[in-house]
C-alpha positions as CSV (number, residue, x, y, z in Angstrom):
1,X,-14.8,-11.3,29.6
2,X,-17.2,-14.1,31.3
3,X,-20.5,-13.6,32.6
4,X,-20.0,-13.0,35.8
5,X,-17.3,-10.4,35.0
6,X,-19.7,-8.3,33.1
7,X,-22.4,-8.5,35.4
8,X,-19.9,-7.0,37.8
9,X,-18.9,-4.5,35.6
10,X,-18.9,-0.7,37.0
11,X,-21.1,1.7,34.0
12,X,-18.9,4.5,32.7
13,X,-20.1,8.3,32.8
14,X,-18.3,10.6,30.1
15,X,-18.9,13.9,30.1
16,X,-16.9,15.9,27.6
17,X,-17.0,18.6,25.4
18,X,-16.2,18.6,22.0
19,X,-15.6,21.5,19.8
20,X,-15.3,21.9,16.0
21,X,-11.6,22.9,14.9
22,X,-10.5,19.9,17.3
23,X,-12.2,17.4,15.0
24,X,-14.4,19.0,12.4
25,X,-15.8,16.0,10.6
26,X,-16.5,14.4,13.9
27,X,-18.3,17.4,15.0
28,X,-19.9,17.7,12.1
29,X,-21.5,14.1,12.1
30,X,-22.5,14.9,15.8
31,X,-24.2,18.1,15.6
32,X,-26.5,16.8,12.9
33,X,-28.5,15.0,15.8
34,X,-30.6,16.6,18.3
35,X,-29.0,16.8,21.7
36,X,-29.6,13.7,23.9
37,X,-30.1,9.9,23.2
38,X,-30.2,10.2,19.4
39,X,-26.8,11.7,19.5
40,X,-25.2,9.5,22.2
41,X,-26.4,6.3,20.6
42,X,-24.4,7.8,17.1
43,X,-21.1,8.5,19.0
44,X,-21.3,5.1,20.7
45,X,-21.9,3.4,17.4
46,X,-18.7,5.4,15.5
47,X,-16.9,4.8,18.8
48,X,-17.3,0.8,18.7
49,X,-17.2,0.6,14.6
50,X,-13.6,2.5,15.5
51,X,-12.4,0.1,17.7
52,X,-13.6,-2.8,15.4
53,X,-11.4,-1.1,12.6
54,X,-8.6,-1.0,15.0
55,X,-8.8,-4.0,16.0
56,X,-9.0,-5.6,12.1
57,X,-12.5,-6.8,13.0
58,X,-14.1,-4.3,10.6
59,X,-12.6,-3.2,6.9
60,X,-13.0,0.1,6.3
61,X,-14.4,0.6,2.5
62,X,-12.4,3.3,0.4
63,X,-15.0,5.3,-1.4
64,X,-12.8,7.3,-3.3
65,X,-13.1,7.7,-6.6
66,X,-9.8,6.8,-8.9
67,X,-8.9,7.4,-11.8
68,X,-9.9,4.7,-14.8
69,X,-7.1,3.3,-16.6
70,X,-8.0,2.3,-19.8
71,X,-5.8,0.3,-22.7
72,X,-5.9,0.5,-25.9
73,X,-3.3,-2.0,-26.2
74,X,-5.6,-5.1,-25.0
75,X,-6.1,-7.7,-27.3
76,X,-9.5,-9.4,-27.9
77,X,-9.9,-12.6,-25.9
78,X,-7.4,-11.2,-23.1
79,X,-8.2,-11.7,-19.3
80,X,-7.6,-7.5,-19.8
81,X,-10.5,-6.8,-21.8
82,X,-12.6,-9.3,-19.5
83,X,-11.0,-7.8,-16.1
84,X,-11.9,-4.0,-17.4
85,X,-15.3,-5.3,-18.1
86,X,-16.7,-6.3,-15.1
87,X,-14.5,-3.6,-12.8
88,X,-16.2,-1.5,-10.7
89,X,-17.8,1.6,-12.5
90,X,-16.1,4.4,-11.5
91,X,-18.2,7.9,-11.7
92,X,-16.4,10.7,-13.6
């Protein structure tokens, strides 16, 4: 898109209404905001992160916990024992 293209550029009104059992978590992100610019300024910022993710711009982080693995099997001075050592903590 050049400069002149989005000078040019025609806004876009959305009006829509959004109800819980169509998309609870997004509702419930939403409705934690008072009516008006606070909440409009959240659903533009999920809406552009969402097309950064789907566009591969933007990695969504998996913050999920999973399981630890641990071996007893590892023998001192293997890249095992080193690897475990500095993984991620993992809250159980």
């Amino acid at each position: 898109m050049t400069a002149d293209a989005s000078e040019d550029a025609e806004a876009i009104r959305l009006v829509f209404e959004l109800a819980r059992p169509d998309h609870p978590r997004l509702y419930d992100d939403l409705i934690r905001f008072p009516k008006g610019t606070k909440r409009i300024n959240r659903l533009r910022v999920l809406a552009y992160d969402g097309l950064l993710t789907q566009m591969g711009q933007l990695v969504a982080v998996d913050l999920a916990p999973r399981p630890r693995v641990t071996r007893s099997d590892a023998e001192e001075g293997s890249g095992e024992v080193t690897n475990e050592m500095f993984a991620p903590s993992h809250a159980e």
